[in-house]
Biopython code that builds the backbone (N, CA, C, O; Angstrom):
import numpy as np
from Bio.PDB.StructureBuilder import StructureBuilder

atoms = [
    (1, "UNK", "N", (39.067, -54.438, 36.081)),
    (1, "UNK", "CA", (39.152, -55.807, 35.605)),
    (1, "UNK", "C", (39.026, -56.806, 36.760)),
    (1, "UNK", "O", (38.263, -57.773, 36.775)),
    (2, "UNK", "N", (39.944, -56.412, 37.799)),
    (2, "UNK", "CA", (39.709, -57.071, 38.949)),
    (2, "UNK", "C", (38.247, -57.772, 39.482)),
    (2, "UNK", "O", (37.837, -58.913, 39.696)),
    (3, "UNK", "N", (37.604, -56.082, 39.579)),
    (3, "UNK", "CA", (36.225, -56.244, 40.357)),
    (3, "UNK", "C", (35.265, -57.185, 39.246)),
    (3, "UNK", "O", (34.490, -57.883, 39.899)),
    (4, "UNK", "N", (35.166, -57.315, 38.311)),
    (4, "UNK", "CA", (34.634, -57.708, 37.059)),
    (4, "UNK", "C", (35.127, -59.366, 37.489)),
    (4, "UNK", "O", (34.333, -60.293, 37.327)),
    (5, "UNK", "N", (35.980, -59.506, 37.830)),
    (5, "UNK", "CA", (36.558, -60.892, 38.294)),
    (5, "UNK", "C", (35.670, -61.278, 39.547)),
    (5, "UNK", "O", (34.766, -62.114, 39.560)),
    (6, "UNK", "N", (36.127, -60.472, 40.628)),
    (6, "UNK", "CA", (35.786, -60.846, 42.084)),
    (6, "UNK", "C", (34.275, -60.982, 42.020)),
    (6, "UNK", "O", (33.935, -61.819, 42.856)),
    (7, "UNK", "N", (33.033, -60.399, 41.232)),
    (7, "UNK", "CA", (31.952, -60.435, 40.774)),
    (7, "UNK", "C", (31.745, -62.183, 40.303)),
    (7, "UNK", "O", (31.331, -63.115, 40.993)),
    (8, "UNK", "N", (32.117, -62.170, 39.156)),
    (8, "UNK", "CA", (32.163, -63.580, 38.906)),
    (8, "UNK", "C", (32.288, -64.939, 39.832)),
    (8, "UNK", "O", (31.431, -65.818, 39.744)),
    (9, "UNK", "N", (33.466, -65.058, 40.765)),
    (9, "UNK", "CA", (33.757, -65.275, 41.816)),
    (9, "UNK", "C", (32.771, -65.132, 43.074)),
    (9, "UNK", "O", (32.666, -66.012, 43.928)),
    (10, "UNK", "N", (32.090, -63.977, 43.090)),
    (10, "UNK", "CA", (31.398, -64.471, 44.110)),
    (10, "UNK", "C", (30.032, -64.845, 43.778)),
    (10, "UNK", "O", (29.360, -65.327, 44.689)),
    (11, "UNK", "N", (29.443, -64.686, 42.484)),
    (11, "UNK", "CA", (28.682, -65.605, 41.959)),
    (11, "UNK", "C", (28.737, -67.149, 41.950)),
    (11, "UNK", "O", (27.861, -67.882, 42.411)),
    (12, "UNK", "N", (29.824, -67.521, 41.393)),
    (12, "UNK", "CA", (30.082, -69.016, 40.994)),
    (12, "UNK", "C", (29.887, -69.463, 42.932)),
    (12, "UNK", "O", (29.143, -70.264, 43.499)),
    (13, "UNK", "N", (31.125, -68.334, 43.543)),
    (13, "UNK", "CA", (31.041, -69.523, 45.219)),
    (13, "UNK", "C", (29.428, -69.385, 45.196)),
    (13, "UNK", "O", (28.848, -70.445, 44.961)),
    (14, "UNK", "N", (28.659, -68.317, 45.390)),
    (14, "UNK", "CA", (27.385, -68.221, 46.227)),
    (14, "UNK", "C", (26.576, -69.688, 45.550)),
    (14, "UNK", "O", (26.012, -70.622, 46.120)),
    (15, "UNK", "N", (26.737, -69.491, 44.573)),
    (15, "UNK", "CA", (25.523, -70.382, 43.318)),
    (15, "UNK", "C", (26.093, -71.924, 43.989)),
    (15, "UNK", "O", (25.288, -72.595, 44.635)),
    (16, "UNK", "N", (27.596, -72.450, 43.777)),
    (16, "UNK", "CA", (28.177, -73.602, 44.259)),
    (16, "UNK", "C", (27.582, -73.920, 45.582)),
    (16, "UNK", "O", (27.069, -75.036, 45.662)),
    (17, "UNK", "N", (27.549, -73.173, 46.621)),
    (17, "UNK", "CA", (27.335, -73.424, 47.996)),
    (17, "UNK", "C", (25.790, -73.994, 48.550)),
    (17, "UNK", "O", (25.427, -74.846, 49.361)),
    (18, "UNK", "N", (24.941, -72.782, 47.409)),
    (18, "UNK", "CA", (23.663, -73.128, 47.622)),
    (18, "UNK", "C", (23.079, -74.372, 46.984)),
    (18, "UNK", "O", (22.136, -74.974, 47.498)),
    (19, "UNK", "N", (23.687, -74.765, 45.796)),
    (19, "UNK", "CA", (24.302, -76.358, 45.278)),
    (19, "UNK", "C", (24.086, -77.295, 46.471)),
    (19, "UNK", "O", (23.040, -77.853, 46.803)),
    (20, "UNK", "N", (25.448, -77.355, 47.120)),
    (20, "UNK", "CA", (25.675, -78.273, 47.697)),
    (20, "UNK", "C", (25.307, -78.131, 48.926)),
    (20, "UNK", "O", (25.972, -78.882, 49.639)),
    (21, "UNK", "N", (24.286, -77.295, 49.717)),
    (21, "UNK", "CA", (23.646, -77.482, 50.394)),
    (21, "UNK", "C", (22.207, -78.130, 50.158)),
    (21, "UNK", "O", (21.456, -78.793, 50.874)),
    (22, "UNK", "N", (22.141, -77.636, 48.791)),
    (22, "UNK", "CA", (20.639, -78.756, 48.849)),
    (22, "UNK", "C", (20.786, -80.166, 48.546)),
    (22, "UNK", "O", (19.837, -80.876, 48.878)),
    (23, "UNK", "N", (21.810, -80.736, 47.967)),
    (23, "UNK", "CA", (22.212, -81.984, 47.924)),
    (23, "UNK", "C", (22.483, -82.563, 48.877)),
    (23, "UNK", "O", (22.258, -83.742, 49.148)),
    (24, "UNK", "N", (23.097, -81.613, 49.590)),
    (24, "UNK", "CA", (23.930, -82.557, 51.336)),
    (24, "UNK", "C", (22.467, -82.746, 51.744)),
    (24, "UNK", "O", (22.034, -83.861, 52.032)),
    (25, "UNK", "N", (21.634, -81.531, 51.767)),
    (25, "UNK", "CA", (20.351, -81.771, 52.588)),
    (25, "UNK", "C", (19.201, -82.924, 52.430)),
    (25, "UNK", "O", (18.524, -83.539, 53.254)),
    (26, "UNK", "N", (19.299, -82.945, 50.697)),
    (26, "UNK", "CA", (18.726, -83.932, 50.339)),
    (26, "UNK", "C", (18.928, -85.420, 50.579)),
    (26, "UNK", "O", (18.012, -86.197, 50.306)),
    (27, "UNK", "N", (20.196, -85.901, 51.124)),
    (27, "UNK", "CA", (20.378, -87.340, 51.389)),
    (27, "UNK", "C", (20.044, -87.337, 53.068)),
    (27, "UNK", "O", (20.763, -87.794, 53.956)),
    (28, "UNK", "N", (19.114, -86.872, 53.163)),
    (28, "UNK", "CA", (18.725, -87.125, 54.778)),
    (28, "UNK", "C", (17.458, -88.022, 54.439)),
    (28, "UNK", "O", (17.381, -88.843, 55.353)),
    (29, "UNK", "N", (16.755, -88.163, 53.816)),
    (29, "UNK", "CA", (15.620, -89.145, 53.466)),
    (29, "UNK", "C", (14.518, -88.690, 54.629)),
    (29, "UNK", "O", (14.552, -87.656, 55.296)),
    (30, "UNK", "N", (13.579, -89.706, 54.679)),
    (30, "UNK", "CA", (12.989, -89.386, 55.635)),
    (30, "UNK", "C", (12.964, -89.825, 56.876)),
    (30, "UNK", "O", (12.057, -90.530, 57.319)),
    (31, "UNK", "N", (14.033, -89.411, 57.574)),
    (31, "UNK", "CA", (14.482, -89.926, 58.846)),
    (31, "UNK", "C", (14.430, -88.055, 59.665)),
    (31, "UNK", "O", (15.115, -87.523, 60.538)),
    (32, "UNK", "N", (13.626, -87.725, 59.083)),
    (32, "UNK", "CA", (13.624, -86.162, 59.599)),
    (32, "UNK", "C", (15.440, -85.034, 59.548)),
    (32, "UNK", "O", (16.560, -85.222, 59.073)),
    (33, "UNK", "N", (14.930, -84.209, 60.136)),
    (33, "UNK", "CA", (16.095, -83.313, 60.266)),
    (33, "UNK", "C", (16.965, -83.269, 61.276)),
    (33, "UNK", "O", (16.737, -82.577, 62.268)),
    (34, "UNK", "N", (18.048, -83.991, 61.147)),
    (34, "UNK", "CA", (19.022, -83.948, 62.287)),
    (34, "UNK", "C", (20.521, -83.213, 62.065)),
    (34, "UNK", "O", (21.503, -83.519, 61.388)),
    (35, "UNK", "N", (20.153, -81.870, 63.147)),
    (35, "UNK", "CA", (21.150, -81.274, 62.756)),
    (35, "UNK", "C", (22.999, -81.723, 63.075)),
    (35, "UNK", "O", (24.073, -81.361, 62.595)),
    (36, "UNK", "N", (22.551, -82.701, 64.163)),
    (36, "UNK", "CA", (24.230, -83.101, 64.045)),
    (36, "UNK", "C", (24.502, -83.706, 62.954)),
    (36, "UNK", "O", (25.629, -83.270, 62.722)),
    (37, "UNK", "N", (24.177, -84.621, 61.872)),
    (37, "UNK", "CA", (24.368, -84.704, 60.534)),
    (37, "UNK", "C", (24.538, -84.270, 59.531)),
    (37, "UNK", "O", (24.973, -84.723, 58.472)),
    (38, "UNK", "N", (24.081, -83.069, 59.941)),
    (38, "UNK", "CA", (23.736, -82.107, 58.905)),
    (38, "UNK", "C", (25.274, -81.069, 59.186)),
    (38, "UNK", "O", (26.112, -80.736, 58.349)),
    (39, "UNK", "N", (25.242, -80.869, 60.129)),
    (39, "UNK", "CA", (26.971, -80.121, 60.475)),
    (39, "UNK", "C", (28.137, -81.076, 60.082)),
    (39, "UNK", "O", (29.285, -80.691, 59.861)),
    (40, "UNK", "N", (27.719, -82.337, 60.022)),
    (40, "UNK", "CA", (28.914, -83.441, 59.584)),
    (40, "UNK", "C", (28.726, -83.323, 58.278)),
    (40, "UNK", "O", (29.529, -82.405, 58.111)),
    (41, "UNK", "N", (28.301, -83.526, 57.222)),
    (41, "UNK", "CA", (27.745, -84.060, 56.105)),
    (41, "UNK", "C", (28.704, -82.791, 54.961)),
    (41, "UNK", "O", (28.487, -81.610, 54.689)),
    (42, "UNK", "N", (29.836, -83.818, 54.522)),
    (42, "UNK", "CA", (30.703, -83.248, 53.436)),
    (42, "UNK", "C", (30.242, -81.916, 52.688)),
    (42, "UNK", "O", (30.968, -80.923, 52.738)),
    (43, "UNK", "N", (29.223, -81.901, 52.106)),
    (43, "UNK", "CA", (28.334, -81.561, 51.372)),
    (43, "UNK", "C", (28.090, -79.776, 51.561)),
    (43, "UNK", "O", (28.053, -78.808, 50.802)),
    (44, "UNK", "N", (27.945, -80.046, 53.184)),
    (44, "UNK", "CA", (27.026, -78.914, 53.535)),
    (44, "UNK", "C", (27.980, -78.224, 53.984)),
    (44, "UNK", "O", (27.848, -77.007, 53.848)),
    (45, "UNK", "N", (29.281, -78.742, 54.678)),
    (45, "UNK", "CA", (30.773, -78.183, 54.802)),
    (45, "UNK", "C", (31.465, -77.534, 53.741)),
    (45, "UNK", "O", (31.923, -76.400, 53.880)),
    (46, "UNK", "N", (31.571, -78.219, 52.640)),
    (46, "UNK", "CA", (31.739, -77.362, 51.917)),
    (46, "UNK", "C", (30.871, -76.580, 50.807)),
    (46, "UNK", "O", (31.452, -76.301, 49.758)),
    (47, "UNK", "N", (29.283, -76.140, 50.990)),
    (47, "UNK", "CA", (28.842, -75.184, 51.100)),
    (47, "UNK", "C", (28.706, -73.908, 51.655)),
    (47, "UNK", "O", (28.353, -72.807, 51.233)),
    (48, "UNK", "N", (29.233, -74.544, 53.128)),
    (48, "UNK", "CA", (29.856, -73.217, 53.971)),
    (48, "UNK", "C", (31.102, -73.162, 53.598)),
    (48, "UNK", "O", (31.635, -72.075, 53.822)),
    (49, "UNK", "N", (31.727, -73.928, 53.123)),
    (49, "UNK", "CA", (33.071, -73.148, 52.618)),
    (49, "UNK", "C", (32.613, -72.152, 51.724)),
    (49, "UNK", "O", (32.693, -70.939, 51.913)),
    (50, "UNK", "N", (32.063, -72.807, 50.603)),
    (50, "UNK", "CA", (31.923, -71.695, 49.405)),
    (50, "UNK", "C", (31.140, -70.472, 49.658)),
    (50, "UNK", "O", (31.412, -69.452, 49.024)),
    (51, "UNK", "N", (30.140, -70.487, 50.577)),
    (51, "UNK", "CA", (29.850, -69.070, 51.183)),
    (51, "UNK", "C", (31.461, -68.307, 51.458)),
    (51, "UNK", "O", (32.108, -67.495, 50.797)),
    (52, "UNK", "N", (31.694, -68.958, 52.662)),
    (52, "UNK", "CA", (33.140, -67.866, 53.117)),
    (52, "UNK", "C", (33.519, -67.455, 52.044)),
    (52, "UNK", "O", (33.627, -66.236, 51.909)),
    (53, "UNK", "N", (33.958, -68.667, 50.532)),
    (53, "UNK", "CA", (35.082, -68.156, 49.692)),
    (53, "UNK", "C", (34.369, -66.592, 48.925)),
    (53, "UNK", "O", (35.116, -65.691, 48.543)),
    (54, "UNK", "N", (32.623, -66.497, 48.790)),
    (54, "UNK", "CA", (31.708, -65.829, 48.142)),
    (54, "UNK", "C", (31.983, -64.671, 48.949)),
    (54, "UNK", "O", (32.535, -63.653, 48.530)),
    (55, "UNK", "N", (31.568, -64.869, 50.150)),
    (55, "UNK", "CA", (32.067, -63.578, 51.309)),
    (55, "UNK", "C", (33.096, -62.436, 51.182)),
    (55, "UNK", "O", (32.988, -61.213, 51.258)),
    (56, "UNK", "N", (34.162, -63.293, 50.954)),
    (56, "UNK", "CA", (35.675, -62.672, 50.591)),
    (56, "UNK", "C", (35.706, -62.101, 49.481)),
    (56, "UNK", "O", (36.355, -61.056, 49.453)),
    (57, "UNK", "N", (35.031, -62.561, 48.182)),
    (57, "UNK", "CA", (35.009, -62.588, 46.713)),
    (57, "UNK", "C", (34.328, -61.224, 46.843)),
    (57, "UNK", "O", (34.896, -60.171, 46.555)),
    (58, "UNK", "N", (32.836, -61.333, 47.381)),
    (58, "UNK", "CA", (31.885, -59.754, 47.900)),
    (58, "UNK", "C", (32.483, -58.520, 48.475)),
    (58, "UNK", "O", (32.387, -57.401, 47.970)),
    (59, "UNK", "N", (33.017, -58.775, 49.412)),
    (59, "UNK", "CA", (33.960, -57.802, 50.608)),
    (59, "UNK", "C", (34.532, -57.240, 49.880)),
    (59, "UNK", "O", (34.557, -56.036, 50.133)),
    (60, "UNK", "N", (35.396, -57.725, 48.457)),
    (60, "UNK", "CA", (36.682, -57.278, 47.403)),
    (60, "UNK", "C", (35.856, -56.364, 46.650)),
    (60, "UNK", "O", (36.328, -55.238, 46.489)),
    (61, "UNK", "N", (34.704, -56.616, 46.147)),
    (61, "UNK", "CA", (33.818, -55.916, 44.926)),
    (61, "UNK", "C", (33.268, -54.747, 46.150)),
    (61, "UNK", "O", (33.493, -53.539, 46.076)),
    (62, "UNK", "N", (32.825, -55.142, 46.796)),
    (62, "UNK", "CA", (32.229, -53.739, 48.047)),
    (62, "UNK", "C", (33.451, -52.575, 48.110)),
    (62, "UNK", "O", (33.318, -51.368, 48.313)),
    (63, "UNK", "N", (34.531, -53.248, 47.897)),
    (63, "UNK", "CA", (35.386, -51.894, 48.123)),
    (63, "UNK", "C", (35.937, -51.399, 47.449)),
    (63, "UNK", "O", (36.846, -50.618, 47.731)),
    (64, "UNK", "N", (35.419, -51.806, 45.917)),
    (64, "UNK", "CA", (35.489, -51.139, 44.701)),
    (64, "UNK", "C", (34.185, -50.257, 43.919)),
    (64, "UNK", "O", (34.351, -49.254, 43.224)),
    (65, "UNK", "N", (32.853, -50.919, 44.234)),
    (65, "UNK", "CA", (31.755, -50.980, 43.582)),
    (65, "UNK", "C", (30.915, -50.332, 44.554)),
    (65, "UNK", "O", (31.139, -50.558, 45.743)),
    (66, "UNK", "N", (29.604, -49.250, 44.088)),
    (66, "UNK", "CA", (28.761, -48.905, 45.032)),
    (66, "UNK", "C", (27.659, -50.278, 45.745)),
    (66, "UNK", "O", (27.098, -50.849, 44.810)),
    (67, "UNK", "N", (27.386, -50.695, 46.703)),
    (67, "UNK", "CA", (26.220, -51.343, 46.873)),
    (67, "UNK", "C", (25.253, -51.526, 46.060)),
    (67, "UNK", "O", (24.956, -52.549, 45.443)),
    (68, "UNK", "N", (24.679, -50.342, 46.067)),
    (68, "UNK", "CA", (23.451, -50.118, 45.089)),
    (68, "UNK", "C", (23.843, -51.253, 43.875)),
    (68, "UNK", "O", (23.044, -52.156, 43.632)),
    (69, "UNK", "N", (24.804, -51.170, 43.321)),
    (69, "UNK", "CA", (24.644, -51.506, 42.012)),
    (69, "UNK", "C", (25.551, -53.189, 42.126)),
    (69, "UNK", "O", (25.154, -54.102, 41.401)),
    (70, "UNK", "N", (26.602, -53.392, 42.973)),
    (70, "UNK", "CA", (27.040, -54.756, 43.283)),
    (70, "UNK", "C", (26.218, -55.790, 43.490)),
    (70, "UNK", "O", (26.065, -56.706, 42.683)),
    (71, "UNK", "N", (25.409, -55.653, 45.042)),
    (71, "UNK", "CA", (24.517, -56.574, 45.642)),
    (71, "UNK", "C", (22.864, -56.824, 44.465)),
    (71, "UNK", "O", (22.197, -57.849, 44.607)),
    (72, "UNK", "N", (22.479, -55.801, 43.471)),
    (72, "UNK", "CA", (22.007, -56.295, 42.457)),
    (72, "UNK", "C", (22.115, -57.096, 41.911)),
    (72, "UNK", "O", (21.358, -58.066, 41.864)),
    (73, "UNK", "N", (23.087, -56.921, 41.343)),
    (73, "UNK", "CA", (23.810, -57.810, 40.522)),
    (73, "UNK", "C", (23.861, -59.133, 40.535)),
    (73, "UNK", "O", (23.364, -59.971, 39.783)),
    (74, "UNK", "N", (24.808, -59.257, 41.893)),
    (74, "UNK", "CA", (25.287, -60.558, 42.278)),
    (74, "UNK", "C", (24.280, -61.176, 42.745)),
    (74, "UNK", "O", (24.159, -62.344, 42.376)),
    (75, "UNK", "N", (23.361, -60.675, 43.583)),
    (75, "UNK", "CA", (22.232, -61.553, 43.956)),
    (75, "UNK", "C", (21.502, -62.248, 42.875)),
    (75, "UNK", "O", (21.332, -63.467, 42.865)),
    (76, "UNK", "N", (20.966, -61.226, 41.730)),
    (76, "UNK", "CA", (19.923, -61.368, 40.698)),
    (76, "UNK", "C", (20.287, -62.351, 40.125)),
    (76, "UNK", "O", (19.495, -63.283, 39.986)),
    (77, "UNK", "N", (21.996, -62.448, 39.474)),
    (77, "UNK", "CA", (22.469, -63.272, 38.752)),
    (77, "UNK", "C", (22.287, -64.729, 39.465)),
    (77, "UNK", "O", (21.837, -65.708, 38.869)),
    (78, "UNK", "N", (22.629, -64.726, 40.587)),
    (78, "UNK", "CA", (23.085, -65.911, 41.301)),
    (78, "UNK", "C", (21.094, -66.677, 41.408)),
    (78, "UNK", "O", (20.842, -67.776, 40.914)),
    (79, "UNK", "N", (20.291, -66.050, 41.924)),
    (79, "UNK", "CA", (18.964, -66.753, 41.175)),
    (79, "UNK", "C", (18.981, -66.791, 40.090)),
    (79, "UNK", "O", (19.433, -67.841, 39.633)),
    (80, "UNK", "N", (18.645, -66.006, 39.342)),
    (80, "UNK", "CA", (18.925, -66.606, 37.828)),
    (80, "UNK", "C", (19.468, -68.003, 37.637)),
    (80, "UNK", "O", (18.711, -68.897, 37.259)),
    (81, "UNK", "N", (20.684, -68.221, 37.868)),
    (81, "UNK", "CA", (21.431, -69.389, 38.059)),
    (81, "UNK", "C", (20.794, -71.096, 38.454)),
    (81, "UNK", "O", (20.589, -72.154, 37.860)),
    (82, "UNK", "N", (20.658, -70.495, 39.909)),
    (82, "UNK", "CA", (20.489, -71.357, 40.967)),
    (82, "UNK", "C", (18.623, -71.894, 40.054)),
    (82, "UNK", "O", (18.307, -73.075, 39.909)),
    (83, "UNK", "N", (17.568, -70.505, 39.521)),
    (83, "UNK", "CA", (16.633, -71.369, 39.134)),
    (83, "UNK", "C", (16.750, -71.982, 38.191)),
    (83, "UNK", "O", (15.903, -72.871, 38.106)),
    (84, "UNK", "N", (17.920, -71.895, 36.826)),
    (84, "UNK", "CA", (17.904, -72.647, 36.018)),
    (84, "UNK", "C", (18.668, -74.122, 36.013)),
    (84, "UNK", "O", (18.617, -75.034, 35.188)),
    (85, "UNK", "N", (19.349, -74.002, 37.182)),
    (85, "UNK", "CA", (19.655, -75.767, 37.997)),
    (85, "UNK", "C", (19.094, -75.950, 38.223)),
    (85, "UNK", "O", (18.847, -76.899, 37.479)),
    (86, "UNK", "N", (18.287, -75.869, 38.883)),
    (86, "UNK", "CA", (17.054, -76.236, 40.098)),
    (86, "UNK", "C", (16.095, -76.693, 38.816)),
    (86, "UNK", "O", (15.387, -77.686, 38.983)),
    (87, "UNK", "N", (16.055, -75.990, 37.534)),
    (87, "UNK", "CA", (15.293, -76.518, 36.691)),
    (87, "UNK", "C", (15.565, -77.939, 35.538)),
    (87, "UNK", "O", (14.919, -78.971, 35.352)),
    (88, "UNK", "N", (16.858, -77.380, 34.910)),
    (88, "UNK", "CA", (17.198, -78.165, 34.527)),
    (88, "UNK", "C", (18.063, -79.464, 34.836)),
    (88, "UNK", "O", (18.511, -80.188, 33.948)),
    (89, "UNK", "N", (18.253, -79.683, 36.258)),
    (89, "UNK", "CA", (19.406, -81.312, 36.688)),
    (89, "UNK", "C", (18.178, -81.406, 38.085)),
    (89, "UNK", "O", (17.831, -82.559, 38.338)),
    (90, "UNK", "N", (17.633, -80.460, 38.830)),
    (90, "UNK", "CA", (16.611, -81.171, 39.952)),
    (90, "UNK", "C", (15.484, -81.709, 39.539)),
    (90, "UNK", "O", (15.022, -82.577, 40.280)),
    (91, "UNK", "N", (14.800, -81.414, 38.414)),
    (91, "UNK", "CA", (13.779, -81.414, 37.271)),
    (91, "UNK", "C", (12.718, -80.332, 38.235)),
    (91, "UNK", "O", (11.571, -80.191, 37.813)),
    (92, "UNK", "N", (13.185, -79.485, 39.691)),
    (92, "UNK", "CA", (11.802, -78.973, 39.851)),
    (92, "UNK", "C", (10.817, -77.963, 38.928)),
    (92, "UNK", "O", (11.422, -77.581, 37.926)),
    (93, "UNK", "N", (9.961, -77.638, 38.990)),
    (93, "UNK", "CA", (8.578, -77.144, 38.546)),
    (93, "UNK", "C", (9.001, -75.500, 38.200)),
    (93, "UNK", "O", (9.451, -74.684, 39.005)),
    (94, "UNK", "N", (8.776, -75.341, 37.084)),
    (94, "UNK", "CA", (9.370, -73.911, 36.939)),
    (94, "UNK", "C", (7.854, -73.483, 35.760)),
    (94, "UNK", "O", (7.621, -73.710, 34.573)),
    (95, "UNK", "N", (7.189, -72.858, 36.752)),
    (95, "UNK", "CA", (5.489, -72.081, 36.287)),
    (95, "UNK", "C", (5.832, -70.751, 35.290)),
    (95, "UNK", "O", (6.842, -70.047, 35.310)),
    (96, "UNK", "N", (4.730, -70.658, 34.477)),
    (96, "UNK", "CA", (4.806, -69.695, 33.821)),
    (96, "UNK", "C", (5.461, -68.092, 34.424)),
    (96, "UNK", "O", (6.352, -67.399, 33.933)),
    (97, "UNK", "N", (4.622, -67.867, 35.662)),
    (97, "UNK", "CA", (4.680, -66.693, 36.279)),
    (97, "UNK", "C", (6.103, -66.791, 36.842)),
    (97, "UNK", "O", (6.768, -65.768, 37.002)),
    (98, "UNK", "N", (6.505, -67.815, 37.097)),
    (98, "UNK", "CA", (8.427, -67.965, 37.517)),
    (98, "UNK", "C", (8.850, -67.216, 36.318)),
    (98, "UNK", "O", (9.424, -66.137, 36.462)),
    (99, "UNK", "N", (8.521, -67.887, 34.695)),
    (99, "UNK", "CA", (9.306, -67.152, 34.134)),
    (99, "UNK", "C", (9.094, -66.111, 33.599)),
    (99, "UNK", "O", (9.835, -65.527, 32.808)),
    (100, "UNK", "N", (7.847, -65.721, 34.064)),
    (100, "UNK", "CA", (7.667, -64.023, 33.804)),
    (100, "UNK", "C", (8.766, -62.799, 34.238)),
    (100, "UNK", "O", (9.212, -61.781, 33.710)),
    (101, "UNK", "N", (8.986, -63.800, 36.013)),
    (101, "UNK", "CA", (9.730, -63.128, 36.972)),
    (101, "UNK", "C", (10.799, -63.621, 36.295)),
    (101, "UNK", "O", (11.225, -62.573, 35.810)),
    (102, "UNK", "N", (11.640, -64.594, 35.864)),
    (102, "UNK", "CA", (13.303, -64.556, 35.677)),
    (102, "UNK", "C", (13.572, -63.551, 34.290)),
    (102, "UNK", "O", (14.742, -63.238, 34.068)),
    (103, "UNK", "N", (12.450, -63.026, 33.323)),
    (103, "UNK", "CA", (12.832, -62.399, 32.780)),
    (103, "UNK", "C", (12.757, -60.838, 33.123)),
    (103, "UNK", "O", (13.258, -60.098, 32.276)),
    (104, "UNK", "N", (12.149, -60.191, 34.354)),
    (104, "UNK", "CA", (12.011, -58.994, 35.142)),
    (104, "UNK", "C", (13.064, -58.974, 35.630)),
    (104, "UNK", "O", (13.731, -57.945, 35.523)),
    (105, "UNK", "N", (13.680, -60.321, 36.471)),
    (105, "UNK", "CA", (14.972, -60.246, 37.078)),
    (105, "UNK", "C", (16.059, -59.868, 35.948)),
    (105, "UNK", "O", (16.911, -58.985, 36.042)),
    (106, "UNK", "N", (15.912, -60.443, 35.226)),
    (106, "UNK", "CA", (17.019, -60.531, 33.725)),
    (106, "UNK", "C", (17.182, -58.788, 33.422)),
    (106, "UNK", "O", (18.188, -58.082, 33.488)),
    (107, "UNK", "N", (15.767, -58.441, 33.072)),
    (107, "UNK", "CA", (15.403, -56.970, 32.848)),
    (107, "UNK", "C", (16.231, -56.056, 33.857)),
    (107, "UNK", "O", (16.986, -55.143, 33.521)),
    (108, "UNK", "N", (15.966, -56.446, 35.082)),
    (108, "UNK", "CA", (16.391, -55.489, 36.242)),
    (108, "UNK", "C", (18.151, -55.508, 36.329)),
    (108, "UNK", "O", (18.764, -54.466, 36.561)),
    (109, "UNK", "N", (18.814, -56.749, 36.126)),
    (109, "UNK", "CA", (20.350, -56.590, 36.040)),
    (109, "UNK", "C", (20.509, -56.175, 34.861)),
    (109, "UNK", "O", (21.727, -56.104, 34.700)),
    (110, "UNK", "N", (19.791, -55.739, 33.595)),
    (110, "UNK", "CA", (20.374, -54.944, 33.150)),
    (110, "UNK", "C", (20.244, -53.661, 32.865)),
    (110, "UNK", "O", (20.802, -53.079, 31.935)),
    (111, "UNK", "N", (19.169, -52.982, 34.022)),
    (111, "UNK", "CA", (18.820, -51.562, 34.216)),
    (111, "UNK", "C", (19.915, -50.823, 35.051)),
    (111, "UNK", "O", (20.387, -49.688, 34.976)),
    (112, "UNK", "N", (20.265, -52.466, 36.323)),
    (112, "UNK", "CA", (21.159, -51.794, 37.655)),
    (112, "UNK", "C", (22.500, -51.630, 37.178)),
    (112, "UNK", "O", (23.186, -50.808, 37.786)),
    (113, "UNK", "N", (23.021, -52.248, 36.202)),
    (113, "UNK", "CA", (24.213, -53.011, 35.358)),
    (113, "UNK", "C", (24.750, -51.518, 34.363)),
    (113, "UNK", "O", (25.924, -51.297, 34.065)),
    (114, "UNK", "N", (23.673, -50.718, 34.015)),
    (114, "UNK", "CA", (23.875, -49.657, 33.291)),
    (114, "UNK", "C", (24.205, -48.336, 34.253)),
    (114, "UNK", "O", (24.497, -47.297, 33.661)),
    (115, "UNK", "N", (24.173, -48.327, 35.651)),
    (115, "UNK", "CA", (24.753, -47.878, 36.519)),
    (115, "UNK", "C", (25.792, -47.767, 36.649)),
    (115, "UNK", "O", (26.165, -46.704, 37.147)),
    (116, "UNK", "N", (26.507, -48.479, 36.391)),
    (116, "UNK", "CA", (28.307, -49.100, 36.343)),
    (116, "UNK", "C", (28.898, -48.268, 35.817)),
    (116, "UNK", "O", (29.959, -47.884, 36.310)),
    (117, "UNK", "N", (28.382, -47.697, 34.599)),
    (117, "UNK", "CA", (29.251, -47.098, 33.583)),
    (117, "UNK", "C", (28.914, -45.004, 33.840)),
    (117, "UNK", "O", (29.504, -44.192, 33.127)),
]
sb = StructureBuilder()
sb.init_structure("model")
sb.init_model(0)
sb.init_chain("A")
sb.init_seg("    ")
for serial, (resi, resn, name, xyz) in enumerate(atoms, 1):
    if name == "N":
        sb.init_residue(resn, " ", resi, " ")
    sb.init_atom(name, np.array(xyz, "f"), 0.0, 1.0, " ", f" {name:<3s}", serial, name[0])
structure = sb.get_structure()
């Protein structure tokens, strides 16, 4: 039940982090890339938070769960995710052949997912 938790958990941090790194990143305009701003910038701080918290959340499921079948998972899901924000609140461009692939991805967590049991 736990690991089924810590899974979730390190989905939500990973998906949150990669969030708010593209937002922090995005209010740089075009004044180019400056990374001392970019290490200041609320945003992107706590994106690296939510990595760490994802980190910790991972580390917990790794020492319950084989690889093989965890890092599937959590990765696949967490695109999944991240492209259907990215689609629906960034408005970016989501092509046919994207969603050929999010439904292969879809397909594949639940080939690796039947591993579990």
């Amino acid at each position: 039940m736990y690991t089924y938790i810590a899974i979730g958990l390190s989905i939500i941090f990973n998906v949150t982090a990669n969030i708010m790194l593209k937002f922090g990143l995005s209010k740089g305009g075009d004044e180019g890339f400056n990374l001392f701003k970019v290490v200041l910038n609320p945003l992107v701080i706590g994106g690296a938070f939510s990595f760490g918290l994802s980190l910790l959340s991972y580390t917990y499921v790794l020492s319950k769960m084989n690889l093989s079948i965890a890092y599937p998972i959590i990765t696949s899901t967490c695109f999944i995710i991240v492209i259907l924000f990215s689609w629906l609140f960034l408005k970016e461009k989501l092509l046919p052949i994207q969603v050929a692939g999010f439904f292969l991805i879809v397909t594949g967590i639940w080939l690796v997912a039947k591993g579990i049991h």
